[in-house]
N, C-alpha and C positions, 0 to 999 in steps of 0.2 A: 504493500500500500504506500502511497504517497505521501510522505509527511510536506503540506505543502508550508507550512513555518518553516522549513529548511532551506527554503529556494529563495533566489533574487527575483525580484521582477522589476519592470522597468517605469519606471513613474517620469509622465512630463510636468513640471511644474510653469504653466503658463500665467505668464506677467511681464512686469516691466519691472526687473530685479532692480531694487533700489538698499542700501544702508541705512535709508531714513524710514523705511517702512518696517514699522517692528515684527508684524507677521512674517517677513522676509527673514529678519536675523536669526527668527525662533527656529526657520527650518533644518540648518543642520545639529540643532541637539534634538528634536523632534526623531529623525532617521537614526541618530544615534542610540537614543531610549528605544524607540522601535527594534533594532538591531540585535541591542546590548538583553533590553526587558522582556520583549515577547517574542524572538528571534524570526521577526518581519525585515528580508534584510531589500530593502529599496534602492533599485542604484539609478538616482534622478538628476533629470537634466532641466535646466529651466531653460524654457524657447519664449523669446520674445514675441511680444503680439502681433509683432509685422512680419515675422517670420511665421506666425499660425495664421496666416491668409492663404498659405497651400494647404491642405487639408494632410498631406503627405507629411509635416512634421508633426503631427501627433500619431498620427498610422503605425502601430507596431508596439507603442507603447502597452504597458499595461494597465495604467489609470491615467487617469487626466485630475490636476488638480488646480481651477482657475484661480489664483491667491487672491486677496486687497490689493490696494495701487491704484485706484481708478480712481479720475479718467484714464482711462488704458492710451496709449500711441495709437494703436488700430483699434478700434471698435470691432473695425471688419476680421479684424484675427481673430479675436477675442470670443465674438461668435462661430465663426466657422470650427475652431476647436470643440465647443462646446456642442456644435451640430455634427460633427464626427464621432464623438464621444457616447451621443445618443444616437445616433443610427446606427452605430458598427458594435455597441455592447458591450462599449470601454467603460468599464468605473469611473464614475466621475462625483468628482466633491468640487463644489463653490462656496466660496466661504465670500461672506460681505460683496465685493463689488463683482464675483462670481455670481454670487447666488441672482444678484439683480441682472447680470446680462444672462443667465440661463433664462428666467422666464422671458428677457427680451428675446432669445434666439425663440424658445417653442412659439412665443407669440403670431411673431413674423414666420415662422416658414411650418408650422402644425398649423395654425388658427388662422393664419391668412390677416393676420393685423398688420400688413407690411409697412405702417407710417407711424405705428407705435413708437414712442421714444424717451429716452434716461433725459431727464429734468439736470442730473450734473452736466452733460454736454452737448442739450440740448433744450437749453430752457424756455425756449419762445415756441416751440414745436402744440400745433394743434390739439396732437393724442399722446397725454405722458402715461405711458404703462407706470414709471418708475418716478415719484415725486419725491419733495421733503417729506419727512415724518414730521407729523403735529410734534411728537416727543421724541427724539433723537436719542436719548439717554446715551450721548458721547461718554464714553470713558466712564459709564457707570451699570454696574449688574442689577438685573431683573431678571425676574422669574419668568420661565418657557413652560407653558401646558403642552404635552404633547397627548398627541390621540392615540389610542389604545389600539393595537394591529397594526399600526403602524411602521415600516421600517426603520422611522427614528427612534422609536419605544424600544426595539429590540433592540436596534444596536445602543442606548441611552440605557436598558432594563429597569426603568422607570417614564409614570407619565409628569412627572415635573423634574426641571432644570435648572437653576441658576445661573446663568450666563452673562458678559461680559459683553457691551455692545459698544461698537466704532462705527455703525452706518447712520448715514444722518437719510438716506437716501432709503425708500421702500415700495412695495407694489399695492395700487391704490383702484385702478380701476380695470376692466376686464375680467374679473376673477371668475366671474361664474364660466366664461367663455374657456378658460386655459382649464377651468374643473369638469367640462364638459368634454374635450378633447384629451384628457386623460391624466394630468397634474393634480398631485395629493398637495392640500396644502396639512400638513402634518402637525406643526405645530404654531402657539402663538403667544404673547405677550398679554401681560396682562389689560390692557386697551382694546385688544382682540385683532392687533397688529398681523401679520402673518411674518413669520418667523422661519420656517421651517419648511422646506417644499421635497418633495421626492416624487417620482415617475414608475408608478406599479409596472412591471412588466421587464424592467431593463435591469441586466444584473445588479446591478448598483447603480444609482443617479441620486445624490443627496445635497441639497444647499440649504448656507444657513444665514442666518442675516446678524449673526455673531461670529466672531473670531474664537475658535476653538483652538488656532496655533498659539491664543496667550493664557489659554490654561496651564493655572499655578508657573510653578520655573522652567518650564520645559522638561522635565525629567519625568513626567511620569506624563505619554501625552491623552489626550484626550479620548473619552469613546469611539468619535467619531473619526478620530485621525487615525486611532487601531483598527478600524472598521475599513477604512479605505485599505490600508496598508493588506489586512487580511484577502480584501478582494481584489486588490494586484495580485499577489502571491496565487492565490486560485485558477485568477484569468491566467498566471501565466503557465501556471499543472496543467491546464488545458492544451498550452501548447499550439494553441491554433494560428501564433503569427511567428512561430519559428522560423520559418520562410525564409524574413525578413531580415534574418542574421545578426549582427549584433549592432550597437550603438551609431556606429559609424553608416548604417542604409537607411537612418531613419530621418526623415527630412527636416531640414530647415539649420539655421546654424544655432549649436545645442551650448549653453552653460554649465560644468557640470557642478553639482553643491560643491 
């Protein structure tokens, strides 16, 4: 049998790697805890957003994880990762400025909202999927209801949360449309904010509208970050883009942590 804890898998970390974003700096003790604590061992690359306009640099990976940073450089990378990642049945975790351009990507190319638009880089625009939040709670923790059956319940093994929020920016209008076309929204803030979203059907598809890379000191990391890690690891026991060969065939020019 497989032990797939034993095996690397190939993580892209899609952003615009900055030292001043602190979910950035968390990532290499995050892969090291992972590594070291639940022998998740991740050999990741960060690709730039202007480089995720080919759909080709996230292809072969074994998760896709869109970080904070936004406004991204490419908008347009930024989605087309995220829209490869759900079609092709890559894991994928968005965290904050992730979790907001995931429901922009299903919006526009699932729902057919194609003038939908992020109020941070697009403020005068007709239809904002993604506005200010009434309450931002920058840099302060509140409570997450999560829904019961839920994939964030499992991988969380509770339906409350306390969580740490940095998005001033959230999804306000369209909901019943993205709920109808097949987006859970999973969990929510005590406002009744939506928080939480996941995609029933797809191995893994998880966004959060909190940053889980700044749980505690990075040494022990979050559910939701062992949750990806374990579904890389799986995607890649599967084996199905071996193909692809190693690091070096997989598109776009790659950073490595």
């Amino acid at each position: 049998m497989t032990n797939i804890a034993a095996q690397t898998a190939r993580l892209a970390l899609v952003g615009d790697r900055s030292p001043n974003v602190l979910a950035h700096t968390r990532v290499p003790l995050l892969l090291d805890a992972l590594a070291t604590r639940d022998r998740l061992v991740l050999d990741a690359y960060w690709v730039p957003t202007e480089d995720a306009e080919d759909p080709a640099a996230v292809r072969g990976f074994d998760a896709v994880w869109v970080l904070p940073g936004s406004p991204y450089r490419s908008e347009a990378g930024t989605l087309t990762a995220i829209r490869t990642a759900r079609e092709e049945g890559i894991p994928f975790l968005g965290t904050c400025g992730g979790f907001q351009h995931a429901l922009l990507e299903f919006a526009r190319d699932v729902c057919g909202l194609t003038r939908v638009a992020h109020a941070e880089q697009d403020p005068d625009a007709d239809d904002l999927l993604i506005e200010p939040l009434a309450c931002s709670l920058l840099g302060h923790e509140a409570a997450v209801t999560i829904e019961p059956g839920s994939l964030a319940q499992s991988v969380m093994g509770a339906e409350r949360t306390v969580e740490r929020y940095f998005c001033a920016y959230g999804p306000t209008r369209h909901l019943d449309t993205l709920r109808a076309h097949g987006l859970r929204f999973s969990g929510h803030d005590e406002d009744g904010n939506v928080r939480i979203v996941e995609l029933p059907g797809h191995p893994f598809f998880l966004g959060t509208l909190f940053q889980p890379e700044q749980y505690g000191d990075g040494s022990r990391p979050h559910p939701i970050v062992r949750a990806l890690a374990r579904a890389a690891v799986a995607h890649a026991a599967v084996g199905e883009l071996r193909e692809l060969g190693g690091a070096d065939e997989v598109g776009g020019r790659r950073q490595p942590v």
